[in-house]
C-alpha positions in Angstrom: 0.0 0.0 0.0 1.4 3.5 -0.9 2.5 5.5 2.4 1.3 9.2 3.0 3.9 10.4 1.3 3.0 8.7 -1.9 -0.7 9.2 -2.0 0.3 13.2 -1.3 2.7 13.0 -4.7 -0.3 11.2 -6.5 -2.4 13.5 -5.9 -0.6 17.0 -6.4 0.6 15.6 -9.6 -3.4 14.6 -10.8 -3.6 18.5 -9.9 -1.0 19.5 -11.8 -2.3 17.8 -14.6 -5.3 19.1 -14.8 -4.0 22.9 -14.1 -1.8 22.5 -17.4 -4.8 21.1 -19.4 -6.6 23.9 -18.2 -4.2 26.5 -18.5 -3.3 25.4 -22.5 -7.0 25.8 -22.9 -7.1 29.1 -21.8 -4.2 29.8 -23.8 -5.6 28.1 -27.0 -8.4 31.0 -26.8 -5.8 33.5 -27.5 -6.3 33.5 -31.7 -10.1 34.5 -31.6 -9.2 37.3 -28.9 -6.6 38.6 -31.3 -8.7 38.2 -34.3 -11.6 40.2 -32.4 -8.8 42.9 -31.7 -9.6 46.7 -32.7 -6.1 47.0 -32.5 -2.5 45.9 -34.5 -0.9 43.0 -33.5 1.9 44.1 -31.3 -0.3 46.4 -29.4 -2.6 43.5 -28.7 0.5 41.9 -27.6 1.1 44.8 -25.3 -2.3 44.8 -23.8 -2.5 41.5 -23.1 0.7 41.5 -20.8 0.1 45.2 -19.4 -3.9 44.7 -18.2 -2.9 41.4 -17.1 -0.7 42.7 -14.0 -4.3 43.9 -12.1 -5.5 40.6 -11.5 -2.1 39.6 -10.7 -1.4 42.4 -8.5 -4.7 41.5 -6.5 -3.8 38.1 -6.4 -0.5 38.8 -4.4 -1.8 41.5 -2.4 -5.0 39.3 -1.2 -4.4 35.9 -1.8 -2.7 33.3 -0.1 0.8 33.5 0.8 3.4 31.1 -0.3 4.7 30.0 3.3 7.9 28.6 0.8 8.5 31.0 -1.4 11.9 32.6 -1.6 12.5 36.5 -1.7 15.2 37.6 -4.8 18.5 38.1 -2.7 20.5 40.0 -5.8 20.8 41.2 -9.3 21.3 37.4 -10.3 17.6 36.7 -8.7 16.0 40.0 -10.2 17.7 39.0 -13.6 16.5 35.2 -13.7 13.2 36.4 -12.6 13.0 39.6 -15.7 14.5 36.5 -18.2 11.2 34.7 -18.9 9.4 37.9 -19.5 12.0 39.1 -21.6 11.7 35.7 -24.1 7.6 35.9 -23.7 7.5 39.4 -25.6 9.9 38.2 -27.8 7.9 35.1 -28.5 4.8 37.1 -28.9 6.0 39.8 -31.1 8.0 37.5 -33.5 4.4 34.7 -33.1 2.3 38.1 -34.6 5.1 39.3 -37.1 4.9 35.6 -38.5 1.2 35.6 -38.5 1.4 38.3 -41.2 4.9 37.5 -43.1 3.2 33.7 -44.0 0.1 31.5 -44.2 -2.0 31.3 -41.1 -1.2 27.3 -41.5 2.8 27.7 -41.9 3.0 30.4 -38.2 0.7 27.5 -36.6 2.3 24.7 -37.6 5.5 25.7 -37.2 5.8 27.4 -34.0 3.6 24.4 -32.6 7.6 22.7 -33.0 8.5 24.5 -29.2 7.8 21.0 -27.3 11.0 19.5 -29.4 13.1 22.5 -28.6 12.7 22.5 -24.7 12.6 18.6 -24.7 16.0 19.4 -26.2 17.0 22.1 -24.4 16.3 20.0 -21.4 18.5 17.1 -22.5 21.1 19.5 -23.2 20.9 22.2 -20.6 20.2 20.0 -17.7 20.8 16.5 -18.5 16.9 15.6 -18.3 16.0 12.0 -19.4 13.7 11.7 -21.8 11.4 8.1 -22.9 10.6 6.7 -25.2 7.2 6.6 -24.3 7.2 10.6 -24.4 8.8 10.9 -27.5 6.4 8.7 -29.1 3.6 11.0 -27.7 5.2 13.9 -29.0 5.9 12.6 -32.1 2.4 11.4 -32.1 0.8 15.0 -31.1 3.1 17.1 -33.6 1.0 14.6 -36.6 -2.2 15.6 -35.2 -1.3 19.1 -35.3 -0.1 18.8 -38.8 -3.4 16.8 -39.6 -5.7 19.3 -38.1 -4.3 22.4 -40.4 -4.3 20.0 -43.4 -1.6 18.1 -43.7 2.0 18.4 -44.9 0.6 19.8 -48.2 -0.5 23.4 -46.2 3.1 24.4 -45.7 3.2 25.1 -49.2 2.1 28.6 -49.6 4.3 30.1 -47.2 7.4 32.7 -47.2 10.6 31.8 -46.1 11.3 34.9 -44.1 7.9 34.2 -42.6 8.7 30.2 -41.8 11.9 31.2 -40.1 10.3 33.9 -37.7 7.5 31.1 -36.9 10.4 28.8 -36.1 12.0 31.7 -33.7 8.9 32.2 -31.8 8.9 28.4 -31.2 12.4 28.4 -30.0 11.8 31.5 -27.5 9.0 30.0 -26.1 10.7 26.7 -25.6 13.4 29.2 -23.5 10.0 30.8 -21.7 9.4 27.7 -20.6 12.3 26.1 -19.4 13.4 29.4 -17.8 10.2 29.3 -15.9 10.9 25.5 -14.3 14.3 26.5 -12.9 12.9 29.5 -11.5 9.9 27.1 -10.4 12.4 24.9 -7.6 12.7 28.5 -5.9 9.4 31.2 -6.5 6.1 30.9 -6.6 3.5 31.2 -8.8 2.7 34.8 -7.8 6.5 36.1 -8.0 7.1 34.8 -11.1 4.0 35.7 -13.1 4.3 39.4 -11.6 8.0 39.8 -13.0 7.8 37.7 -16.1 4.2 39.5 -16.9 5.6 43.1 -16.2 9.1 42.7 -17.9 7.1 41.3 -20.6 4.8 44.9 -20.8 7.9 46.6 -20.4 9.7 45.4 -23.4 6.3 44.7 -26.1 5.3 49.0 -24.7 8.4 50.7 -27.2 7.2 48.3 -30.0 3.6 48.5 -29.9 3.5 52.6 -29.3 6.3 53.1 -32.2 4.9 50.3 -34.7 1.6 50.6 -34.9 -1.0 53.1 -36.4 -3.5 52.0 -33.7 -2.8 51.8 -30.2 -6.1 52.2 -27.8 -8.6 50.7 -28.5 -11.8 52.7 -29.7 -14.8 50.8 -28.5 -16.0 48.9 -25.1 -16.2 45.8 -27.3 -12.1 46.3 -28.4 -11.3 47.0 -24.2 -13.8 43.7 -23.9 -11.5 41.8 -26.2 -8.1 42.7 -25.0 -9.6 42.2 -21.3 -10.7 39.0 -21.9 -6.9 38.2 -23.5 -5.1 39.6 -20.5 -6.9 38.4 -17.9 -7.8 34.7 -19.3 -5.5 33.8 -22.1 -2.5 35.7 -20.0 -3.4 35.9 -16.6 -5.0 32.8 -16.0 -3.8 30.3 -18.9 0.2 31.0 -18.0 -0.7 31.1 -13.8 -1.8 27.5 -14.5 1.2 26.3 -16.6 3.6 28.0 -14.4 2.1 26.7 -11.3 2.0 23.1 -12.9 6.0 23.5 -13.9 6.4 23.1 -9.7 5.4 19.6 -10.8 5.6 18.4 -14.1 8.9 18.2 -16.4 9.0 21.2 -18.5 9.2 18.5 -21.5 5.9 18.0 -21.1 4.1 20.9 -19.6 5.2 22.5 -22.9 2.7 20.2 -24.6 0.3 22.3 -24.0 1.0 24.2 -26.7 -0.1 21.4 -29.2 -3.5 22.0 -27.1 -4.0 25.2 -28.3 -5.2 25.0 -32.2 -7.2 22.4 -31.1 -9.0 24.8 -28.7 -9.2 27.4 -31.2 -10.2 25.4 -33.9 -13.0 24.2 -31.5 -13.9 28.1 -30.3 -13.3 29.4 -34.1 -16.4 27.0 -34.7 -18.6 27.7 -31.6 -17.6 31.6 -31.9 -16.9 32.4 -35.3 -19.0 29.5 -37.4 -15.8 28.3 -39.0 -16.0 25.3 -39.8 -14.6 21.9 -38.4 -14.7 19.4 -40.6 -13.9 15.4 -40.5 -9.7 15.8 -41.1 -9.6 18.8 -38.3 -11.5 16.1 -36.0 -9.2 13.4 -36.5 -6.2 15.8 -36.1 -7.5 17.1 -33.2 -8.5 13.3 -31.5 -4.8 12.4 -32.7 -3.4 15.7 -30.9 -4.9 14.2 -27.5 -4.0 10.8 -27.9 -0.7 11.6 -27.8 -0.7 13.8 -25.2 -2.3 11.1 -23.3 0.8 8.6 -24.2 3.2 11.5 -23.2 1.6 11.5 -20.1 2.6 7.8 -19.2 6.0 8.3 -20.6 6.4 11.8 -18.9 5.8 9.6 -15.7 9.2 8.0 -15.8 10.4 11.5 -16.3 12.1 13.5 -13.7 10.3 16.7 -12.5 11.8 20.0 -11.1 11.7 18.4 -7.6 9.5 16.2 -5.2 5.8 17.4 -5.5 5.2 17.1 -1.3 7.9 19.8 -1.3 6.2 21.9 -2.8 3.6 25.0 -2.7 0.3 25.3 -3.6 0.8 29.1 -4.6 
């Protein structure tokens, strides 16, 4: 019979599951919002990291404390801490730049690739062991993302210049992620979503105010829209993953990505009456199957530390 101990790590890790499922859903509404934007795409970027430090700040200043969470001692802990932020605006200004130098189906698919970067990154970087179980999830869920926006035949109609930036975005948000899970063994949620979501605002404000013909929104329905990015897609979709990286290998919390265009294509259908046909179905069934197999490989995987350890914040 498991001891205490055991049935405690069983069940923080069933909750750490289901906060990264949630949390790539939250994330995978992100397209309609910035389809519904009044506003270019870099200043959408910028709204959705700026508004998104309210319901952060009232989070830390009312919610619970973190009895184990560790205060920043130097500039080595402020910089680690800025880092994540710095790659997210990078991710999201080269994911929105892509969006509009290629097809639609080229920026998807290929910036869908950051699972392989940080399950290499984490080889690399920090010697992580990897299954073969998981790979032949990922594997798996990368052919039902290619199946869902239609197959190897939709990278056709795409631009170079615009593949390669796709491709960037997926590499800096492979380092978003695996800067997140060292930072994890040390700072909570709270910490780490204030600094990575501010830094993040900080470095998307000089783009969006110099690059873009509209900045502010004119309507309640466009502040509606970047509300709803910020404080669900932003706010509430990256709390989740973050707080699940406490738990989970970074490997295959990044997974959640490949959640994400199944979630839209889902909401694009409810939302927008685009529609889903039998091919996006399948993809979309194949995309969960193998996350499902990465799960049982990701269980022979190690995590960033032992779950009991751990806060709940």
């Amino acid at each position: 019979m498991a001891g205490p101990s055991q049935q405690l790590s069983s069940r923080t890790r069933r909750l750490a599951v289901a906060a990264l499922i949630l949390g790539g859903m939250a994330i995978g509404g992100s397209p309609i919002f910035v389809r519904l934007s009044e506003v270019g795409p870099m200043a959408t970027a910028f709204w959705r990291v700026a508004l998104a430090l309210l319901p952060l700040y009232l989070w830390a200043t009312f919610g619970e404390k973190s009895a184990t969470d560790t205060r920043p001692s130097g500039l080595a802990d402020y910089s680690l801490l800025v880092l994540p932020g710095v790659f997210l605006a990078v991710d999201l200004a080269t994911w929105h730049l892509a969006l509009h130098m290629t097809s639609v189906a080229n920026a998807t698919l290929l910036a869908n690739l950051a699972p392989i970067f940080v399950t290499l990154g984490s080889w690399l970087l920090f010697g992580a062991r990897v299954s073969g179980v998981f790979l032949a999830g990922l594997g798996l869920a990368l052919a039902g993302v290619v199946t869902l926006k239609g197959g190897p035949t939709a990278l056709g109609d795409g631009d170079l210049a615009g593949d390669m930036t796709a491709i960037l975005a997926a590499v800096v948000y492979a380092g978003y992620i695996l800067a997140i899970g060292r930072l994890r063994s040390r700072f909570s949620t709270q910490r780490i979503m204030i600094w990575s979501t501010a830094s993040a605002a900080l470095c998307m404000f000089p783009l969006a105010f110099l690059l873009e013909d509209s900045f502010v929104p004119a309507t309640l329905f466009g502040w509606a829209v970047l509300i709803g990015l910020a404080f669900i897609s932003q706010a509430a979709g990256q709390g989740l993953i973050i707080y699940a990286l406490a738990f989970l290998p970074p490997a295959f919390s990044s997974l959640t990505l490949l959640l994400q265009p199944v979630v839209a294509a889902i909401l694009a259908w409810l939302l927008l009456g685009e529609p889903v046909g039998l091919i996006q179905a399948i993809g979309g069934a194949i995309v969960l199957v193998g996350i499902l197999i990465a799960r049982a490989g990701a269980d022979h995987m190690p995590g960033n530390s032992k779950p009991e350890s751990r806060s709940s914040s």
